[in-house]
Each structure stands twice: as C-alpha cells, then as structure tokens.
C-alpha positions, 0 to 999 in steps of 0.5 A: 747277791747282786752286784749293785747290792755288794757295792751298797754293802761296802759304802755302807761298811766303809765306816769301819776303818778296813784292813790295811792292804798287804804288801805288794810282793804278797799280793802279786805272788797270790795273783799268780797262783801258788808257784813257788816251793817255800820250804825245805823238803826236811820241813816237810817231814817234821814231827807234830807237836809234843806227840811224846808220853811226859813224865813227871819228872819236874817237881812243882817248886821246879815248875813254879819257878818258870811259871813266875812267868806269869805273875803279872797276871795278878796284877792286871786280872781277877785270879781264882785259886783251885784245886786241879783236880777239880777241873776236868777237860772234855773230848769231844761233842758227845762228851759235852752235850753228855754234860750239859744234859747231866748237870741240867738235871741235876742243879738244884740253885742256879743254871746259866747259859750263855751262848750264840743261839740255841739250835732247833733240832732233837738235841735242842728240844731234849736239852729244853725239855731236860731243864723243864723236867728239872724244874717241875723235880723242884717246884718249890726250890730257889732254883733259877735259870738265866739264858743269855743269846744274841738276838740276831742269831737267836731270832733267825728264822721265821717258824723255829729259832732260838726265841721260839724254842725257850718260850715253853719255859717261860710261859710255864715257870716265869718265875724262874726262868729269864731269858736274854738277847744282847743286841750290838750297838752298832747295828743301827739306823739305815744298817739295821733297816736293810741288812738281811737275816744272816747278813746282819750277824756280821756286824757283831754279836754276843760270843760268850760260851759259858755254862754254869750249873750250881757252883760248877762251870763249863767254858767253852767254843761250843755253841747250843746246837746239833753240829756242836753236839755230834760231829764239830770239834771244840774244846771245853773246860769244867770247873768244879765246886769253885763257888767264887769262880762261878759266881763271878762268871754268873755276874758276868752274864748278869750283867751283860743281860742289863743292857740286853733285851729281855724275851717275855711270854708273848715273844717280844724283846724288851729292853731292861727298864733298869738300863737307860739306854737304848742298843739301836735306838739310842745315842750310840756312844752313851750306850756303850760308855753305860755298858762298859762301865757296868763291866768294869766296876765287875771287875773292879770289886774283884780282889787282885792277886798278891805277888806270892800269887803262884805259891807252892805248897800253900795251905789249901792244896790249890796248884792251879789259878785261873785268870778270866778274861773278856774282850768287848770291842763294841764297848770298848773293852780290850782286855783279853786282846791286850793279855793275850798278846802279852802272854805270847811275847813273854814266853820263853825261847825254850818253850813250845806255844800251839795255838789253835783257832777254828776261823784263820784270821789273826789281826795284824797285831797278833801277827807281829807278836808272833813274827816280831816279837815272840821267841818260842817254837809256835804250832798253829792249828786250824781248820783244813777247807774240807773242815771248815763249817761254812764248806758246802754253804750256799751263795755267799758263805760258800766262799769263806772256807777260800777266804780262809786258806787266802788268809793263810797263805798269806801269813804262811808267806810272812813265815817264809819271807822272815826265814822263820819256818823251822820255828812257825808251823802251821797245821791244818785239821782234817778228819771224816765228816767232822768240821773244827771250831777249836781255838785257844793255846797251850804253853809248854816248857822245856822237852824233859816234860812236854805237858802244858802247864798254861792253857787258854780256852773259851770263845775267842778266835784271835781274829777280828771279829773276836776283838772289834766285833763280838762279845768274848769270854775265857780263861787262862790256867796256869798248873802244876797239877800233874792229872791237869795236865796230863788231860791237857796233853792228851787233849792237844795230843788228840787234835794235832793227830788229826792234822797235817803239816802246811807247805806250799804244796798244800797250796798247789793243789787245784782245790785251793784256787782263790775265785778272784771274787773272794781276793776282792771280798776278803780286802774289803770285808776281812774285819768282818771275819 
C-alpha cells in the first residue's frame, strides 16, 4: 500500500477518537530495543496455572458460599438455570466441525448459524450439503434454517464466498432457509466507496459465534471454515436440552437479522422491509437507536434472577446458571464490556483468573482492572507470533503478528513497572503448525481444589475491536458440577501445556524486532485491532 494511500486512510480514520499515546518511558525503552532483564531469574521457572489433578473435596453448599460472589449477576443479566451435566465442552477443531455436522443432520426444528463467514473449501461444502441432505430427510417438516453473516467478510471474493456458497440452499428450500448479512452502520459514505475488500472489514463486523440445533447450542470463537476445522485452537461450549436458553439465543440472531440485509435466490442483499432504516444509507444515528432498541426490549422480556439465584440444593437439580452476554459498540450496547470488567475487579485475592485471548489488545480500561483494581494471581494467555493467523500473511497483515508482541511488551512493561509480576503472568501458545484463536477466562478458588467454578466463553477478545467495533456474543457459567468442572480443568489444562512462560528474554530474541513501521501503524490504527 502506498504511502499516499496510508495517510488517506488516517485522515479518513481520524474520526474515531485514536488511542491515547502511552508513556513516554515506554515508548523510549520500545525504541531501544529489548535491553533490559525485567524479571527475577526465579520468575523465570514457575509453574503453569493449575496443572494439579483437583479433587472434589469442597461440598456445593461450600462452594456456593464463594460463588455469592457473583449473585449481582442476576441483577444486571438474563439468568438460565441448568443442569451441568448437560453441558459439554469440546477439545479441539475436529471435535467441533464433528459436532456441527452431527447435530446438522440430525435437527429436526430449527438450525441457526451465526458466525463471520462461511469459508469455501471441502468442509465448507459437505457442511452445506450436510444441511440440504437434512432437508430433503424432512421435506414436509416445520424444519427451519437461519444463517446469519457479515456482509463484508461474507461477500469477499469475486468466484467463491460465503453468499455464493449458500445460494444452492436457498434456490431449492426458500421456504425454509434465510440467510443474513449484517452490515455495520459505520461504513458509510466516502469510507465505504474507497476502502477495498478486506480493508473495509476493519471498521466493524458481526462477530457472534452461536450455533443452535433444536433445543441444543453450541458457542463458540470458532468461525465457519477450514482453519477453524482442522489446525486453529478455539474453544467451544454445548449446551444441551436447555430449550429456554436456545430460544433466547435464536431471538437474539432474529433479531440482529431485522436490521440486517436479507441474501435472495439471485445473489442480491435486501434490507429487511420491516426494518425502517437504512445500515450506509440511511441517517446513521436513527439506524443505530432503532437497532439498539430492538436489542434491549430482548433483553428486557427476559425475567431477572431472584437474590436466591445460586441455591443449593434446589428442586430441579440445577448446579449451573448461565448469564448471556453481548456487546455492540457500533449501537451503543456495552454490556459485556461493563460485566466483564466487574467480574475481574470482584474476584477474590485467594483465587486464580487465567484469561486467554487469541489477538492481544486489551483496551485501557481492561488494563486498569487488572493493574489497578483487580486482586488475584492472573494467567493471560495468547498467541506466540509463529501462533498467530495472520503470520506469514502478505503485504500489510503481515505485520500484525509484530503489532501484537509490541502490544504485549507494552503491557508486559506496566507489570514490571508496578512490581507486579509474581502475580501477572503472561504466556505465549505455541504448538506445530497450529495457529490460536482461544479467548475468555477461567476463576478458580482456593488451591485445595484448583477446578474452575466460573467460566467466560464465546467471541470476544477483550480488545477494541470486541467492545467499539463488532458485534459480540457469550456467556458466563457459574457451577458447582463437579464432571463440569473437571471438563473445565482439563480444557484449560490442555492449553497452558502448550504455553511458555513471557520474560524479557522472550522479547530479545531477534525475531521479535518491531519494523518501525508497525510502532507507527499500531499508534494510530490500535483500535482497529
């Protein structure tokens, strides 16, 4: 990209209001290189997070006690109680495209897929071709299919893309299938006319990854496609026979396609005739009240959680409450921003927090709950450079793995600056050939039984992008199911194995050499990561 090009960019972008410099002392030690020993040689040798077997030793009543924590929950999200043993979580890729394909073949009501894009390859087409199978099984069933996309990402490509791969679907069962492309308000004008495929998806984009088969859902990080299948790490979440908790994510998709555009037999998007307002076209502030009120009146009709909430025993064996929540900062809705960043200032001092996040990036505010405000031993874990899914990229993205260690190093500084690295580590995932893409966290309490009893998990990074630009999806869980939490243990287990403790000799290896150019891209364009 040409150098002309970069500067109209930045004009362009300087609407948005750009992060605010960090300090100086920062900045001149980046621009020096990486010099200085920041840890402790011991530091350098400690263990990963909660690799110990747990028993189960704590009672629930027990357990409960330290999870009133997180009654307010109740107060300020829908609350769906279950039964743990209904939920399961997936290892890895396989396992998950394994399970969409299962449960695509055998819903026999519903099937709604919310994601970025559906990729064009092998795993792609047979998922398809796995819903229109299913279909023709039940030609005379009430069986519906809902695909919700971003309509950027989903219309990249002139030959192949997304729109081209569902078309086969809705030219043979119309009446059954929809398909959806949600297009952010703020591309719009001059912005939309110049900015190129690719270039354009950086403004904002619809980020939910929810997948729901009849009364069972699946929520993930996981997008639609063949890296997602095979050799990226995610996590992903089923939740089983919860009927209330699906329906409530099925509205939620619903209703983010009302304002979305609508893909028809001959490959044109229309905008939803119900909906009175226009994504580019239209006034952009009438768009975006219209659509942020359709959201919150969802929310709204759902009943709030009693104090009593987190009760054990209870008649209905539930030991489990799951606590949606969504973040859309392009309409104005910051709810999972808001609660995420309460639930890492109220945990306790004597418990463990291990957040994972596939892009590093956290917005100053997150940054203060943890540095400023936040009390337990913290694990963050991310993706090593070799790890990352734009290393090796061409041109421009090429960079963004370096953007990302700067980022980190940058943080990794204020951990030191605040002598606060016996109890803020961070971790890098490196494994053969495999990129990571994992994010949410884990709580647990007390070393006596180190399985977690809170989970977050779903789309967002805890970056900017996850709360200004796109459009996020996931839940809290909180347990006292021991075969729940076991799973959860495990799954965390498995992750940090494959990580390596940050130091600052991480940041003197040759590799890790910021190209000034990506300092200068990451200063202005850092909220467009």
């Amino acid at each position: 990209m040409s150098l002309i090009f970069q500067k109209v960019i930045c004009r362009i972008f300087s609407t948005t209001t750009c992060v605010a410099g960090q300090d100086r002392r920062y900045r001149a030690v980046a621009r020096k290189g990486w010099q200085r020993n920041l840890v402790p040689r011991s530091a350098l040798h400690l263990p990963r997070p909660e690799m110990e077997d747990g028993g189960d030793d704590l009672q629930k009543t027990e357990l409960l006690r330290t999870l009133e924590n997180f009654k307010w929950l109740g107060n300020k999200a829908p609350c769906f109680p279950v039964n743990g043993n209904k939920i399961h979580v997936l290892s890895g890729p396989d396992s998950f495209y394994k399970t969409l394909i299962e449960k695509t073949s055998q819903a026999k009501q519903r099937i709604t897929l919310a994601s970025l894009y559906l990729g064009t390859g092998d795993h792609e087409h047979e998922l398809v071709k796995t819903i229109e199978s299913t279909l023709k099984r039940n030609p005379d069933s009430n069986l519906k299919i809902r695909v919700l996309l971003d309509a950027t990402r989903g219309s990249r490509g002139a030959q192949q893309n997304s729109r081209t791969m569902l078309l086969p679907l809705l030219q043979s069962h119309s009446q059954q299938c929809s398909v959806h492309f949600y297009h952010t308000p703020a591309l719009r004008g001059i912005l939309k006319k110049i900015l190129p495929e690719r270039w354009n998806e950086v403004v904002g984009l619809q980020h939910m990854k929810v997948y729901i088969f009849d009364d069972s859902l699946l929520i993930s990080g996981a997008n639609l496609s063949h890296d997602y299948f095979t050799n990226r790490q995610d996590r992903y979440l089923v939740v089983e026979d919860s009927k209330e908790l699906v329906d409530f994510f099925d509205k939620l998709v619903e209703t983010v396609c009302q304002f979305s555009f609508q893909l028809n037999e001959n490959n044109h998007l229309n905008l939803n005739s119900d909906f009175p307002h226009h994504p580019s076209d239209s006034n952009q502030h009438e768009f975006t009240q219209e659509a942020k009120r359709r959201i919150e009146n969802l929310f709204e009709k759902q009943p709030k959680a009693s104090s009593s909430v987190l009760q054990w025993p209870n008649p209905y064996s539930y030991d489990t409450w799951i606590f949606p929540f969504v973040q859309m900062g392009q309409l104005n809705i910051y709810m999972d921003n808001i609660l995420t960043r309460e639930i890492l200032e109220k945990v306790p001092k004597n418990a463990e927090l291990c957040l994972a996040t596939g892009y590093f990036n956290l917005t100053q505010e997150y940054m203060e709950s943890l540095l400023e405000h936040s009390s337990p031993n913290i694990h963050i874990l991310m993706a090593h450079p070799l790890a990352n899914g734009f290393f090796g990229a061409k041109g421009f993205a090429g960079g963004i793995p370096s953007g990302y260690t700067l980022l980190a190093y940058q943080f990794y500084r204020r951990v030191i600056d605040k002598a606060l690295e016996t109890r803020i580590r961070l971790w890098e995932y490196r494994r053969q050939n495999w990129t990571f893409h994992a994010k949410g966290l884990w709580i647990s309490f007390g070393r006596e039984d180190p399985r977690p009893s809170f989970t977050l998990v779903g789309s967002p990074n805890f970056g900017y992008r996850s709360v200004y630009r796109d459009l996020e999806a996931q839940l809290a869980v909180v347990t006292i199911n021991s075969s729940l939490r076991d799973q959860l243990h495990q799954e965390r287990k498995n992750l940090f194995q494959q990580a390596e403790l940050v130091s600052a000799t991480t940041f003197d290896q040759p590799e890790r050499k910021i190209p000034l150019w990506v300092r200068v891209v990451i200063k202005v364009f850092r909220r467009f990561f």
